[in-house]
Backbone as a printed PyTorch tensor [residue, N CA C, xyz], in Angstrom:
tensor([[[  6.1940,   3.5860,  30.9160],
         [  7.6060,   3.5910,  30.5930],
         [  8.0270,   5.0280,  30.2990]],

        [[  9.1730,   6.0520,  30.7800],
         [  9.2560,   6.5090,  30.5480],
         [ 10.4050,   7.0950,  29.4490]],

        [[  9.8030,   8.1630,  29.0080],
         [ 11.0360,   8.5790,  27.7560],
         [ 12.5170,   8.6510,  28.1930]],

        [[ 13.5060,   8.3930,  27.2360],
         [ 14.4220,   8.6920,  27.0840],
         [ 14.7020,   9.9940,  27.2570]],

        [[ 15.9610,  10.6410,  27.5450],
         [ 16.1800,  12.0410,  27.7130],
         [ 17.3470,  12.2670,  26.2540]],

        [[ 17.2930,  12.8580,  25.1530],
         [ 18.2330,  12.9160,  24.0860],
         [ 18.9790,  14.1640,  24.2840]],

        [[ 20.4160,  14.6310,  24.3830],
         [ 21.0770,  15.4990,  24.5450],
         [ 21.0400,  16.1780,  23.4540]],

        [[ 20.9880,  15.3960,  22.0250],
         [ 20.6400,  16.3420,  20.6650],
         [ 19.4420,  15.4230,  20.4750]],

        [[ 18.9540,  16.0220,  18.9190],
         [ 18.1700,  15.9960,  17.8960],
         [ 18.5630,  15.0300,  17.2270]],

        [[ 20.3890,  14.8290,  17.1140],
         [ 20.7410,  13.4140,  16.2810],
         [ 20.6970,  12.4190,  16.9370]],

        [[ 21.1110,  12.8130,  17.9900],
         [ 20.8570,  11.4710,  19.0320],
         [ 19.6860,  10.7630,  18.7430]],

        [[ 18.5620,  11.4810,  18.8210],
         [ 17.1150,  11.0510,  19.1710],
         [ 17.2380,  10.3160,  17.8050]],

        [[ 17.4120,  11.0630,  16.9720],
         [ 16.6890,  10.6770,  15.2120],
         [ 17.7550,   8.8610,  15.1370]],

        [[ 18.8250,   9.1320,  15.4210],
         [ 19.7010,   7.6820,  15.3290],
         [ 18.7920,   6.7200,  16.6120]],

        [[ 18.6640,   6.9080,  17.5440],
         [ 17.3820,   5.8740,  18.2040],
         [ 16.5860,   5.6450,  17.3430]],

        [[ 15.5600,   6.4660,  16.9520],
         [ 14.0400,   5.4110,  16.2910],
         [ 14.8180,   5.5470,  14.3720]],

        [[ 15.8410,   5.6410,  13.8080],
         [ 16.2680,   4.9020,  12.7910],
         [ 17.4540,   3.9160,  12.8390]],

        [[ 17.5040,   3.9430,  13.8380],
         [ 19.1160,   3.1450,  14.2910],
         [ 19.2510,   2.0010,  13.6370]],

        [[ 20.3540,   1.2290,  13.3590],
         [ 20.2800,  -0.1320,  12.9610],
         [ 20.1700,  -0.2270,  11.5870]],

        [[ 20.7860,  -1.1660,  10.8950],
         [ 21.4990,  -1.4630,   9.7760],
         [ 19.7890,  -1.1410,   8.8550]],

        [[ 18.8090,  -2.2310,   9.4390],
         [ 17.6250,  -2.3710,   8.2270],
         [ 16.4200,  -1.8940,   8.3940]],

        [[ 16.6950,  -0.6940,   9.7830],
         [ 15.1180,   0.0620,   9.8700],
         [ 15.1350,   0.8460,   8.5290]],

        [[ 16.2770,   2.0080,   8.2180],
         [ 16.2590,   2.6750,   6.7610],
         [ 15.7450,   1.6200,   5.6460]],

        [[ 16.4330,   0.5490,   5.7930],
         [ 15.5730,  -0.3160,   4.8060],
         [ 14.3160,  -0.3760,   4.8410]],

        [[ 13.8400,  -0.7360,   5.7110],
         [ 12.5170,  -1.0110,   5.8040],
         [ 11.5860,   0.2960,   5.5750]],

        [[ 12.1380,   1.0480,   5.7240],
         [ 11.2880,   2.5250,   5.7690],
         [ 11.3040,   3.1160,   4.4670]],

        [[ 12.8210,   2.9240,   3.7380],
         [ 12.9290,   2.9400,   1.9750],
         [ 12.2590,   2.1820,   1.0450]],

        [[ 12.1650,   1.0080,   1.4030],
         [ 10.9030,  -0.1400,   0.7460],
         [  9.4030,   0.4590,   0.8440]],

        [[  8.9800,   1.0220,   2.4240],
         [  7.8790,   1.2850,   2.2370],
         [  7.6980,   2.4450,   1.7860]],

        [[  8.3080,   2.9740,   1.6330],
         [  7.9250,   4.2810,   0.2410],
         [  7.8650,   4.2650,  -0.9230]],

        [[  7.7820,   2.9080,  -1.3270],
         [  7.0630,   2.3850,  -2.3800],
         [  5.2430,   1.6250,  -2.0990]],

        [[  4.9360,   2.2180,  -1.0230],
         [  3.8470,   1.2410,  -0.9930],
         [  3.4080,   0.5690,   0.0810]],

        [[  2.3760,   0.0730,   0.5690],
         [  1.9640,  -0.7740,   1.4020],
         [  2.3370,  -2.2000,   1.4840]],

        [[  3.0630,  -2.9110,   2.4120],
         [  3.8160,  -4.0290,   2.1210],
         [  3.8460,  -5.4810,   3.1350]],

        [[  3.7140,  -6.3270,   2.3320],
         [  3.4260,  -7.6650,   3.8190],
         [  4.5570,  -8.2970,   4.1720]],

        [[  4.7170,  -8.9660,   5.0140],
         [  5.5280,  -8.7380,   6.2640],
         [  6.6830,  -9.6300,   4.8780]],

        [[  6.2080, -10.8550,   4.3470],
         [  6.8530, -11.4760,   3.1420],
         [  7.5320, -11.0850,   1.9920]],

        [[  6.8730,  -9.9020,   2.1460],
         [  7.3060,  -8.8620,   0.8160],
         [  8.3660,  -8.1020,   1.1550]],

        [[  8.4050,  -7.6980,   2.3400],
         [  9.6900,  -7.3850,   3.1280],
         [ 10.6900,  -8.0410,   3.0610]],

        [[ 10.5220,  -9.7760,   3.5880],
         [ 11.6740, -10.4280,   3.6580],
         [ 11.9480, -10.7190,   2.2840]],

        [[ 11.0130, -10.7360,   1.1720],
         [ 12.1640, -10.8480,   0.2410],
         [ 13.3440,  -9.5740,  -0.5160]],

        [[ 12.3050,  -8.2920,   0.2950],
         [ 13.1680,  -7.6340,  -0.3770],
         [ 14.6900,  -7.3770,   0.3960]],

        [[ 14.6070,  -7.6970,   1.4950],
         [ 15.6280,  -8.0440,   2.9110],
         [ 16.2060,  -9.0900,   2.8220]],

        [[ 16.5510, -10.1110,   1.5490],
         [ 17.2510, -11.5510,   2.1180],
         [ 17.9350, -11.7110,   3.0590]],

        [[ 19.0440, -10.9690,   3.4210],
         [ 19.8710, -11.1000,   4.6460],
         [ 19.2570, -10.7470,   5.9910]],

        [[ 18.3200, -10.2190,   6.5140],
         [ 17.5580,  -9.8540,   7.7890],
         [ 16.5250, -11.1070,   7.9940]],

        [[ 17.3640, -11.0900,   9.3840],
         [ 16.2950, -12.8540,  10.0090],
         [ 15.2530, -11.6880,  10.3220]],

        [[ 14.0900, -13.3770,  10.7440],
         [ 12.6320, -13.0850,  10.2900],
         [ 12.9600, -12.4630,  12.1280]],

        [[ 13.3030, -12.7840,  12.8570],
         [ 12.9700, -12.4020,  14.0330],
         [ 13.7910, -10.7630,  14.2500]],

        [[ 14.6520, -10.5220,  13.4980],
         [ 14.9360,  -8.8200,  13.6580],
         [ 13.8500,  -8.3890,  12.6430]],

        [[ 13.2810,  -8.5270,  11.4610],
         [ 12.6030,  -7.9760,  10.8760],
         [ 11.2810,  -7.4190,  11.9760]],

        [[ 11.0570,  -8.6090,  12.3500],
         [ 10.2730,  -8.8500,  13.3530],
         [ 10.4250,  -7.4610,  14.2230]],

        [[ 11.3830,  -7.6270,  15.2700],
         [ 12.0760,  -6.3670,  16.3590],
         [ 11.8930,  -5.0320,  15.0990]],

        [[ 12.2090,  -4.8350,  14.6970],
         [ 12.3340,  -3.3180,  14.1900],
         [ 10.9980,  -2.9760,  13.2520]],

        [[ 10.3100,  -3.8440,  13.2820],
         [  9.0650,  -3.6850,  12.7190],
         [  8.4040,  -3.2350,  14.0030]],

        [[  8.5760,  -3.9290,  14.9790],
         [  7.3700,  -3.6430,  16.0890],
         [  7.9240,  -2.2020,  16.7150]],

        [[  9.5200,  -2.1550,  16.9980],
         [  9.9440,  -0.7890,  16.9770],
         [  9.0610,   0.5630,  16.3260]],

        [[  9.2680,   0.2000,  14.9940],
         [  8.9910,   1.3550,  14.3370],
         [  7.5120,   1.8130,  14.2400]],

        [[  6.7310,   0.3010,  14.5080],
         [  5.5070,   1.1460,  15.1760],
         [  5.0750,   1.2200,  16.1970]],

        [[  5.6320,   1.0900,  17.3600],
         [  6.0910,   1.6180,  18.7830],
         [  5.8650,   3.3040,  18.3090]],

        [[  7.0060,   3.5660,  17.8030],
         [  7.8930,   5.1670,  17.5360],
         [  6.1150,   6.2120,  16.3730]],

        [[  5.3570,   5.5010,  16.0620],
         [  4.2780,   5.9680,  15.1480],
         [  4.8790,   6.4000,  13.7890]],

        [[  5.9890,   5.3710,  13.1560],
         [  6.2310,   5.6500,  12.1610],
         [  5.7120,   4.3420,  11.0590]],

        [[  5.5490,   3.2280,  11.8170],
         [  4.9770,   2.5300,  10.9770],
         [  3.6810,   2.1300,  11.1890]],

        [[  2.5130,   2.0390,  10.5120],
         [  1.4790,   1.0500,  10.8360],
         [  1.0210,   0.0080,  10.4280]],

        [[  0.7640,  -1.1100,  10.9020],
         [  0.7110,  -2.4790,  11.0610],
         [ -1.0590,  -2.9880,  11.1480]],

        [[ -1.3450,  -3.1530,   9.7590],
         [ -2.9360,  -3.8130,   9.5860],
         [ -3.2290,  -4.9070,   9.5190]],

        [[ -3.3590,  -5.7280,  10.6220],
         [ -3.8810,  -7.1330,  10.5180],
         [ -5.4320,  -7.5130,  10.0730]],

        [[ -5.7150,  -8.1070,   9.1440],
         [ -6.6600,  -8.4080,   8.4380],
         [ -7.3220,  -9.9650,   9.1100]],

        [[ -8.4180,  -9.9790,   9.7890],
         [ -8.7250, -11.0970,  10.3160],
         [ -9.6000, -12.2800,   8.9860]],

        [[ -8.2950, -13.0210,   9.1130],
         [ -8.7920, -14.1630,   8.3720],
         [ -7.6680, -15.5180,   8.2870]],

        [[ -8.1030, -16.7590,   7.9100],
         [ -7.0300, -17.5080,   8.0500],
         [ -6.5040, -17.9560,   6.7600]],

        [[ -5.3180, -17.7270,   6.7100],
         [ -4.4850, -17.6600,   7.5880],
         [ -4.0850, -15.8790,   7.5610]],

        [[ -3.9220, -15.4360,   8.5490],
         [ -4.2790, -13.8420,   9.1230],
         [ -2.8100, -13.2910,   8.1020]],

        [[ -3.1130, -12.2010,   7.9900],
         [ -2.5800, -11.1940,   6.5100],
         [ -2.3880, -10.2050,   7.6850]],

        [[ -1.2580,  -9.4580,   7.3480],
         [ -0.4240,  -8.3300,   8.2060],
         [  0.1050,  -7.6330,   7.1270]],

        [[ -0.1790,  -6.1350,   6.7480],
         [  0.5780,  -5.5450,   6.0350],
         [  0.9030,  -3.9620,   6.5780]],

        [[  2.2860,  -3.3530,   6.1540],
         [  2.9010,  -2.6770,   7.1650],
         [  3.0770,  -1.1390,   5.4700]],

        [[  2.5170,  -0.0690,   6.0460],
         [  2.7740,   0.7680,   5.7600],
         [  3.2340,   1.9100,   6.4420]],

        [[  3.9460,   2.5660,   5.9610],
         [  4.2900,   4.3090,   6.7660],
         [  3.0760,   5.2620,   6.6500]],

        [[  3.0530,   5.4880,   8.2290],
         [  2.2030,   6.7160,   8.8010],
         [  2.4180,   8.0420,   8.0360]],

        [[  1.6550,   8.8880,   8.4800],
         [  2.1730,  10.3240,   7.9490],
         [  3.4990,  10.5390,   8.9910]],

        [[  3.8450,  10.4270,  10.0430],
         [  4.8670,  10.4780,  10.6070],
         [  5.9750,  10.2330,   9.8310]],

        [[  6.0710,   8.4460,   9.9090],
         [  6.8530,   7.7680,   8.6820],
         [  6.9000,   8.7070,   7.4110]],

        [[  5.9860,   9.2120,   6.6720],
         [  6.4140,   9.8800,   5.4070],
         [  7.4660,  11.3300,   5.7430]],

        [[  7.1150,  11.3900,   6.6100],
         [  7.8160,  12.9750,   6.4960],
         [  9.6100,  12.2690,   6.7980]],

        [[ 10.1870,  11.2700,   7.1310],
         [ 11.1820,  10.6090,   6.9260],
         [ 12.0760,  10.4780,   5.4350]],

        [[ 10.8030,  10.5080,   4.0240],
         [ 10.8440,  10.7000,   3.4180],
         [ 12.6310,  11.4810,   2.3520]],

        [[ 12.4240,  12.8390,   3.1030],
         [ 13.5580,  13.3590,   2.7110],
         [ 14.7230,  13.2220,   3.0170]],

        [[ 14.5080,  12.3830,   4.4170],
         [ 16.2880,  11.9020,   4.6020],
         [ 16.6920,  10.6900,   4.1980]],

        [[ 15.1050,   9.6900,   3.4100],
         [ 15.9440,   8.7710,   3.4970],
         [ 16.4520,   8.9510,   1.5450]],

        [[ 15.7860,   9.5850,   1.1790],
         [ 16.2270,  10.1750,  -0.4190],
         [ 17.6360,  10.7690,  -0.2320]],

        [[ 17.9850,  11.4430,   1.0270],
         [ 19.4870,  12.1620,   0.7690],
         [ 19.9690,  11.0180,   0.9530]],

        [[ 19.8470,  10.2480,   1.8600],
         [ 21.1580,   8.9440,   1.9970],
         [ 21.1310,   7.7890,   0.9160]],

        [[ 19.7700,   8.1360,   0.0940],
         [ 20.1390,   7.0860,  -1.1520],
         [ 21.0070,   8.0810,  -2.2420]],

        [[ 20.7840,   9.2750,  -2.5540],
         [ 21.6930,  10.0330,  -3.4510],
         [ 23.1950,  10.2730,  -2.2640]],

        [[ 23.1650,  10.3280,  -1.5230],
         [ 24.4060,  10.1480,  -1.4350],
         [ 24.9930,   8.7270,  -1.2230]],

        [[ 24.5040,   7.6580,  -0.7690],
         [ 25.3380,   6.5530,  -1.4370],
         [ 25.4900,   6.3120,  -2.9230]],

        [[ 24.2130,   6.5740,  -3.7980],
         [ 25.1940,   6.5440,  -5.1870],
         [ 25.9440,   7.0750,  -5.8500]],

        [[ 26.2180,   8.6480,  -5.1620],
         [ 27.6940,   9.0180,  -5.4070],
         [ 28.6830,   9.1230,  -4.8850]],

        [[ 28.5610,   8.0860,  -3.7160],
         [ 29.8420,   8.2550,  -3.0910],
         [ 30.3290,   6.6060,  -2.8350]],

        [[ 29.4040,   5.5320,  -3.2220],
         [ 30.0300,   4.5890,  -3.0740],
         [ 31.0020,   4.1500,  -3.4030]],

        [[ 31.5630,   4.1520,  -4.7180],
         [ 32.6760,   3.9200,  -5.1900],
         [ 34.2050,   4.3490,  -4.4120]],

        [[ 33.7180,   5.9490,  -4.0110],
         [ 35.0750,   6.1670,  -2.7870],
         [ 34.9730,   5.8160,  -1.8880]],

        [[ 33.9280,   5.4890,  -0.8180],
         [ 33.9830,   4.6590,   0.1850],
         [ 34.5930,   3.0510,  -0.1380]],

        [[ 33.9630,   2.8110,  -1.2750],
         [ 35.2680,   1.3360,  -1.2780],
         [ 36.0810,   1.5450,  -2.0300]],

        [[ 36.9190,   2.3950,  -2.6020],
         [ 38.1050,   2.6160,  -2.8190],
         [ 39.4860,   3.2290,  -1.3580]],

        [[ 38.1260,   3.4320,  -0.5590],
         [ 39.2490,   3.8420,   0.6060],
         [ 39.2260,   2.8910,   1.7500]],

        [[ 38.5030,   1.8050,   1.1100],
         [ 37.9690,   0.4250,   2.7780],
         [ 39.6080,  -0.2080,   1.7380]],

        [[ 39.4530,  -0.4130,   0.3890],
         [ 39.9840,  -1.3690,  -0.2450],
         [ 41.7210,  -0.8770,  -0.0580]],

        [[ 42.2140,   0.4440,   0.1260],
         [ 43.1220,   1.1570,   0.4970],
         [ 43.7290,   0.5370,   2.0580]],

        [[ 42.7480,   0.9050,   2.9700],
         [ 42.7200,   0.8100,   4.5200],
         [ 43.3350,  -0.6780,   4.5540]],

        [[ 42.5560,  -1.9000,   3.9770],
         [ 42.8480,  -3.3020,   3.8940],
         [ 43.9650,  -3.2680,   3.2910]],

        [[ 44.4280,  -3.0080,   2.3810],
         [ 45.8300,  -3.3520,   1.6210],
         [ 47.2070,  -2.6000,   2.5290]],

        [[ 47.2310,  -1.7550,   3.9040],
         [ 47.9290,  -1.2620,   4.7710],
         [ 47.9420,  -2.5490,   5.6800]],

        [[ 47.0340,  -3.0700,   5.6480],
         [ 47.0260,  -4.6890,   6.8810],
         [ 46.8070,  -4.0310,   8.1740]],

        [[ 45.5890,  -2.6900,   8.0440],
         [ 45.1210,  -2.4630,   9.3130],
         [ 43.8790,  -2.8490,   9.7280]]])
């Protein structure tokens, strides 16, 4: 299969983080080594079958790795690569900047809605 061609650097980086709950998933595991269960609870809203897709994504991309433990009933637990860690610092800026900026982002959704656009 061959690569994609990315015109930037953001381009590329929004491919292998794209999507609402890969950052999730990649912020969770920087706490730790984690099973696929431990995920969904910390994900309530993400069906098991996208968890699924962006799990196998992300270790497609060598940012996540995926240890299946042979036994029954078989144990899968998903930690970040050294790849995955060096992700690390962006995903710390986008948690400090959502907690200081959330409040104006919904003070200006809650603005936008009350125009009836």
């Amino acid at each position: 299969m061959a690569t994609e061609t990315f015109r930037c650097p953001v381009e590329f980086t929004i491919d292998v983080l794209g999507g609402k709950w890969k950052p999730l998933i990649l912020y969770y595991l920087l706490g730790g080594t984690k099973r696929f269960g431990g995920l969904q609870r910390l994900l309530p809203h993400v069906t098991r079958r996208m968890l699924t897709q962006h799990l196998r994504e992300l270790e497609r991309d060598g940012i996540v790795h995926r240890k299946v433990y042979s036994q029954v009933p078989p144990m899968v637990e998903y930690s970040l690569t050294e790849l995955g860690r060096s992700l690390e610092p962006v995903l710390l800026l986008m948690l400090d900047w959502g907690q200081r900026n959330n409040l104006r982002v919904d003070a200006h959704r809650q603005e936008f809605a009350a125009r009836g656009v």
